[in-house]
Every structure is written in structure tokens, then in C-alpha cells.
C-alpha positions as CSV (number, residue, x, y, z in Angstrom):
1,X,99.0,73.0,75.1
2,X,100.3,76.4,76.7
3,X,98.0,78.1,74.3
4,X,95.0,75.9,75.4
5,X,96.0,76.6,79.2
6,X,96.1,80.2,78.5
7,X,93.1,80.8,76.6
8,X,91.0,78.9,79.2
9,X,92.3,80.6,82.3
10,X,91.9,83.9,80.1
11,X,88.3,82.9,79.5
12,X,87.2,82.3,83.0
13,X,89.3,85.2,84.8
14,X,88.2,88.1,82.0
15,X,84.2,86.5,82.3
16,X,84.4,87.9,86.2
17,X,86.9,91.1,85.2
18,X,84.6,92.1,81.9
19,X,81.4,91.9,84.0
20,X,83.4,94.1,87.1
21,X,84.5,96.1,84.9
22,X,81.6,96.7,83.1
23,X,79.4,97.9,86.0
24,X,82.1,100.0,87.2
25,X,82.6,102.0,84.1
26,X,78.8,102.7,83.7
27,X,79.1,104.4,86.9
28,X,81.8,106.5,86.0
29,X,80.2,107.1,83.2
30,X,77.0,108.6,84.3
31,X,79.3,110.3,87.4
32,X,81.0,112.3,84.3
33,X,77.9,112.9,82.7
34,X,76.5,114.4,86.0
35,X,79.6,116.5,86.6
36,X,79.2,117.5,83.2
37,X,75.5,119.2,83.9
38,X,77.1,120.4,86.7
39,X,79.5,121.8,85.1
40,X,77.2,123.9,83.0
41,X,74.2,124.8,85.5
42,X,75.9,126.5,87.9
43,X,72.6,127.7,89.5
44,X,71.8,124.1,91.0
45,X,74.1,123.6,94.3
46,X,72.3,120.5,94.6
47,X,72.8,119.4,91.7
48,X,76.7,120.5,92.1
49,X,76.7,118.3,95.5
50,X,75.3,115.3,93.7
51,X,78.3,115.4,91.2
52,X,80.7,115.4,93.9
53,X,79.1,112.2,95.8
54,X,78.6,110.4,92.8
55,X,82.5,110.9,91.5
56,X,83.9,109.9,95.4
57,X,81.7,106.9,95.2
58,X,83.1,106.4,91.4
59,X,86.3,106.7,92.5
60,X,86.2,104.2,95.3
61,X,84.5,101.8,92.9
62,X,87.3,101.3,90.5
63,X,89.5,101.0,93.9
64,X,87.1,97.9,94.8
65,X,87.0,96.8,91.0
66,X,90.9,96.5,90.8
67,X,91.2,94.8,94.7
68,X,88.4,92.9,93.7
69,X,89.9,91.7,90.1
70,X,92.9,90.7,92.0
71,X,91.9,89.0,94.6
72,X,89.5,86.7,92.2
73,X,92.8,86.1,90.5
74,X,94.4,84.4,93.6
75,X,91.2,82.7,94.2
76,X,91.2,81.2,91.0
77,X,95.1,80.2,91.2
78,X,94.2,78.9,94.6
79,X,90.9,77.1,93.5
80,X,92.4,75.5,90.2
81,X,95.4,73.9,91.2
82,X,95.2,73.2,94.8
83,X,91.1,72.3,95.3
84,X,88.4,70.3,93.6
85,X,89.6,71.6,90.1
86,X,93.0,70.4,90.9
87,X,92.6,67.1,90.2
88,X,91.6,67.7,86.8
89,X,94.2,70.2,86.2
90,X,97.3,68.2,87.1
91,X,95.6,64.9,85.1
92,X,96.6,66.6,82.0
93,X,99.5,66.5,79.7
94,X,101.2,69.3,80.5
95,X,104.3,69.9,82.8
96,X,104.2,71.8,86.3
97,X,106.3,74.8,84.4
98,X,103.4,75.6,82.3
99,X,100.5,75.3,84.5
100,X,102.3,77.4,86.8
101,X,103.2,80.2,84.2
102,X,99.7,79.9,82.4
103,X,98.6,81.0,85.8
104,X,100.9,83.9,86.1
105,X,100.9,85.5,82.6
106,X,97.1,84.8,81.9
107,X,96.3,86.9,85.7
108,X,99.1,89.4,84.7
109,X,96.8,89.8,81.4
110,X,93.9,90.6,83.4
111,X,95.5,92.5,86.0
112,X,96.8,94.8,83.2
113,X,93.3,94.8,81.7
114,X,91.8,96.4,85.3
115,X,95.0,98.5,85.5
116,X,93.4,99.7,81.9
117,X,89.9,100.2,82.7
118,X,90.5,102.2,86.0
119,X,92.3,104.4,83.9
120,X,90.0,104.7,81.4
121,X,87.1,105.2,84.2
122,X,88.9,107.7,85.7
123,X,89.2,109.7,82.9
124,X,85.3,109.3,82.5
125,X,84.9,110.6,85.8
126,X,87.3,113.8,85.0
127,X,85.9,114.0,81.5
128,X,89.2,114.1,80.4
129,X,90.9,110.8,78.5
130,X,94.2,112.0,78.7
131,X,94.6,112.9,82.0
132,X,97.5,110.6,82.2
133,X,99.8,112.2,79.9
134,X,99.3,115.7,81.4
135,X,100.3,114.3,85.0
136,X,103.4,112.5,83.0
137,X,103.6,116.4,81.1
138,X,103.2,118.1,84.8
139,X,106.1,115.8,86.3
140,X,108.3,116.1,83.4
141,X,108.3,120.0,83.9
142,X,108.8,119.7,87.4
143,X,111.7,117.6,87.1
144,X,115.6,119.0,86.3
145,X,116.2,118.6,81.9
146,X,119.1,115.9,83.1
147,X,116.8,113.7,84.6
148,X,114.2,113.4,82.0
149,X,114.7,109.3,82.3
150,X,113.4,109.4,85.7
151,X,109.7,109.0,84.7
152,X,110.4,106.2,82.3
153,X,112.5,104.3,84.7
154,X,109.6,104.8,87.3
155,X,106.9,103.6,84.9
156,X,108.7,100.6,83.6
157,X,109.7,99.7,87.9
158,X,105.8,99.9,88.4
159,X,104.8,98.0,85.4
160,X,107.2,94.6,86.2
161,X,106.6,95.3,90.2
162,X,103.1,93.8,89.3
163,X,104.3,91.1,87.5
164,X,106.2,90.3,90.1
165,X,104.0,90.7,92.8
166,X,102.2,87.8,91.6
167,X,104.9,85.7,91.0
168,X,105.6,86.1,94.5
169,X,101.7,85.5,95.3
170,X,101.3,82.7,93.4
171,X,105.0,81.6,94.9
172,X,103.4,82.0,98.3
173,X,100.0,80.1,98.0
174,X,102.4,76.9,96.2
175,X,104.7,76.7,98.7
176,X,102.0,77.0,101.7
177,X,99.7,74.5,100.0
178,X,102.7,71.7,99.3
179,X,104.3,72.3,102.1
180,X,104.5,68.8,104.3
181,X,103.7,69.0,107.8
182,X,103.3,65.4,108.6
183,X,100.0,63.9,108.8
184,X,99.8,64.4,112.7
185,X,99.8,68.4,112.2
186,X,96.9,70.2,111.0
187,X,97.5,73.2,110.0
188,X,95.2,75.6,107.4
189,X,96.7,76.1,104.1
190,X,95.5,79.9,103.6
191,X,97.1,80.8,107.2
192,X,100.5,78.9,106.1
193,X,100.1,80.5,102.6
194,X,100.0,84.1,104.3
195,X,102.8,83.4,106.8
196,X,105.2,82.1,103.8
197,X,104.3,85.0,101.5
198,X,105.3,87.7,105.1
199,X,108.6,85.5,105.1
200,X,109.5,86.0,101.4
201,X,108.4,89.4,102.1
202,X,110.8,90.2,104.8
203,X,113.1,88.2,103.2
204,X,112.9,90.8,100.3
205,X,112.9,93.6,102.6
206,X,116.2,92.6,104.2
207,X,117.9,92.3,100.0
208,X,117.0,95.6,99.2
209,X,118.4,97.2,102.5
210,X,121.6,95.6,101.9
211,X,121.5,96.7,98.4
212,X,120.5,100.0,99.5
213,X,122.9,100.5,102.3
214,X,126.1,99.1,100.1
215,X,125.1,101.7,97.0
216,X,125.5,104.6,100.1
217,X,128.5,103.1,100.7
218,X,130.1,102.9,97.0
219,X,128.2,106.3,96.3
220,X,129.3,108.6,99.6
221,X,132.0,106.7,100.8
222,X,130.3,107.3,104.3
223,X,127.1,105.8,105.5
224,X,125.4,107.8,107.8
225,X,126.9,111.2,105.5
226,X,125.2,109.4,102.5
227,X,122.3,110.2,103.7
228,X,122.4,113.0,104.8
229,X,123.5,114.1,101.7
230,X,121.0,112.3,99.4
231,X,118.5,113.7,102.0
232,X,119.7,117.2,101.0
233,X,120.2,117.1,97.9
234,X,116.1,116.8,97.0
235,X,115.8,120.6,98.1
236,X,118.8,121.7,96.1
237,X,118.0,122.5,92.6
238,X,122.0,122.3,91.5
239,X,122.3,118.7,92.3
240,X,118.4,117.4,91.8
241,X,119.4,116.2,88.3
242,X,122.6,113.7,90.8
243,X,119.3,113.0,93.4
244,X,116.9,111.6,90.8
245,X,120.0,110.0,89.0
246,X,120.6,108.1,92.4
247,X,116.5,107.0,92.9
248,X,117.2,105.3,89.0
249,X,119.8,103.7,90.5
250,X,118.3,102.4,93.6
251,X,114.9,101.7,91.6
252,X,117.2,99.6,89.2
253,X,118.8,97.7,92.2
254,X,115.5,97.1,93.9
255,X,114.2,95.8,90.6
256,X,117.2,93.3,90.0
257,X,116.7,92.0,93.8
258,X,112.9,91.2,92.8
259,X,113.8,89.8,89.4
260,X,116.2,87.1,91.3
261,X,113.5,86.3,93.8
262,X,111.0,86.0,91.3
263,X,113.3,83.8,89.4
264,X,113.9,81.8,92.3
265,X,110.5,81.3,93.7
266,X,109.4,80.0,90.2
267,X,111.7,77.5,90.3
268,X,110.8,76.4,93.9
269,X,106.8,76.6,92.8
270,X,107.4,74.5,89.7
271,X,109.7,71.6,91.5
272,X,106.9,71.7,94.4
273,X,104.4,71.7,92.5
274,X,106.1,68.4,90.1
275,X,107.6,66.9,93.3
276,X,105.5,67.8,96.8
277,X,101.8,68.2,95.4
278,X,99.6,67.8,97.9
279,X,95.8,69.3,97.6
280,X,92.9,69.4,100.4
């Protein structure tokens, strides 16, 4: 039945992504192609001026595309649990757990395709596929030989912070919409949704402080020297190999705080949504 979940959620959030996406990279497209000409008829300022307006308003639409792609994906979450569609979705034999992660990994799926197809447009709009390993190249070079792990640590911190982001998202719109308030209190579900997704957020904020300020602790022995020293140590080639060992670390730290909440805010979502349902 998880399959089935899956490939129907997939089928309804790539229909709206595809079609985005699809007008979006046609644009870039024909931006390239027209800094392309440009490129090669120098003689035609106008022409050159064109180019330029074309790529800025390129570049702002794969911006809109993947804002746009993700906030469809709440929508949808939103829309298919908790509204008309609701009704039909929790009629079905399936536990909470699995409507709940259908959710998450099918929008993850999508979000990664838009993550895929702004790269791929900006490379149409720079003519130049793989722009993305010769920033990756550029950085590597720039950084000391020890700390050659930097960059993947970095890369694989970005790619589960937007997993989970929505788990925390999706966590947020669950708890606000089964939330019970009494029948006296009227209160709007998207305003409550917002205000429990600032608490998990500061919430979140507070972990990875304490985390942060006990690592300067253990590391320097001395708060307030800590860092002061990390602080100097990004302008001192010597030790830049011990200051981007020390961001792995505290990148790794921050990433096992948000793996906890995450775990813990699915386990809320799915008991509220099996025990506390409650949709408009």
C-alpha cells in the first residue's frame, strides 16, 4: 500500500513540478541561446543588453520555480490530509506512519527533482553544464590539502538539512491542524501551524547553541577564548586545516540535533495524526 501512496502523491506533485519546470527551463534555454549570439556579435550592445536582462529574469525564475515547487508541496500535504481530500485519505487501509512518510519522501522526491532542474537551468543560462564541479574544483583549491572532507561533509549537511526541513514542516502543519483547543476557541489552523513550526524552530535554535557552546568548551577549555581563537584561526593559514576540522564538527553536531528532532516530531505527527485527528 506504501507503494500505491507513493506513486499517487508522486503523480500529482511532479504533474505541477514537470509543467514548472518545464516553462522555466525553456526560458533559460533561449536566455543561453541569446547570450550565446551575444557572445559572438560583439558589435550589437543591444543585443549584449538583452542577454543580460533575459539571464537576471532566468535566474529569478528558477528562484520562483523552486519556492514555488515547495510551497505546492505543503499545500498539497496540507490539502490531502487535513481538508476535503482528508476524508478519503484516512478512510483507507493504511496506518498514520505511512501516510505521513508517503508525504515526506514522495515531496523530498520532488523537491530533489527542482533542486535538479535549477541546476540544470543554470547551467543553460551559463552555457556551461558543469559549472558545479568547477565551483566544487575552485573550493577544493582554496581550501588547506588536510581539509579536503570539508566539502563533502558540507554537501551531505545540505542534502539531509532538506529532508529535514520538511519533516519539520510537515511536523508543524500536523501538530497545528490536531491540535485541540476546545470547541469554544476558534482559532485558524494555518496561523497555529506557523506559530508551532517558530516554536520547534527556536526550540532547535536553543539545541544547537548548547551544543555549540559545550564543543567550545571541550575544544578550548575557555568559552569566550574559544572564540576568539576559532575566530582567528580562519585568517591563519597554519591552523585553517584545525578551523575547517572544527566547522565538520560543529556541522556534524548540528546535524545530529536535527536528526533527533526530526525523529521526534515524526513520532508526535504520526501518534496525532492516529490519536487527535481533527480536519476543518
Amino acid at each position: 500500500m506504501l507503494k500505491k501512496l507513493l506513486y499517487h502523491d508522486l503523480k500529482a506533485e511532479m504533474r505541477f513540478a514537470g509543467m514548472f519546470a518545464g516553462i522555466v527551463f525553456a526560458i533559460c534555454v533561449l536566455s543561453g541561446v541569446l547570450k550565446g549570439v551575444a557572445d559572438a556579435v560583439d558589435t550589437m550592445p543591444a543585443l549584449r543588453y538583452a542577454a543580460e536582462f533575459t539571464m537576471l529574469f532566468g535566474g529569478l525564475a528558477v528562484f520562483a520555480m523552486v519556492v514555488s515547487i515547495l510551497i505546492y508541496l505543503l499545500l498539497f500535504y496540507r490539502k490531502n490530509l487535513f481538508k476535503d481530500e482528508g476524508y478519503l485519505m484516512h478512510t483507507l487501509p493504511v496506518t498514520p506512519g505511512r501516510l505521513f512518510w508517503s508525504k515526506v519522501i514522495s515531496s523530498y522526491i520532488c523537491l530533489l527533482f527542482a533542486f535538479a532542474v535549477a541546476y540544470i537551468c543554470v547551467g543553460a543560462l551559463c552555457l556551461k553544464l558543469n559549472w558545479g564541479v568547477e565551483v566544487l574544483a575552485e573550493l577544493r583549491r582554496d581550501l588547506p590539502q588536510e581539509s579536503a572532507g570539508f566539502v563533502a561533509v558540507l554537501l551531505i549537511y545540505l542534502f539531509l538539512l532538506s529532508f529535514a526541513v520538511l519533516i519539520v514542516i510537515f511536523s508543524s502543519i500536523t501538530i497545528g491542524n490536531t491540535i485541540q483547543l476546545g470547541a469554544r476557541v476558534s482559532v485558524n489552523r494555518d496561523i497555529l501551524s506557523v506559530l508551532v513550526y517558530a516554536v520547534i524552530y527556536f526550540i532547535q535554535q536553543i539545541a544547537s547553541s548548547l551544543v555549540l557552546l559545550f564543543y567550545f568548551l571541550f575544544r578550548y577549555k575557555n568559552l569566550l577564548g574559544g572564540f576568539s581563537q576559532f575566530a582567528s584561526m580562519a585568517d591563519n593559514e597554519q591552523v585553517k586545516a584545525d578551523f575547517f576540522r572544527d566547522i565538520s564538527v560543529i556541522l556534524g553536531a548540528a546535524g545530529s540535533v536535527a536528526v533527533l528532532l526530526c525523529v521526534g516530531l515524526s513520532v508526535i505527527s504520526i501518534h496525532r495524526l492516529n490519536k487527535k485527528l481533527n480536519m476543518d
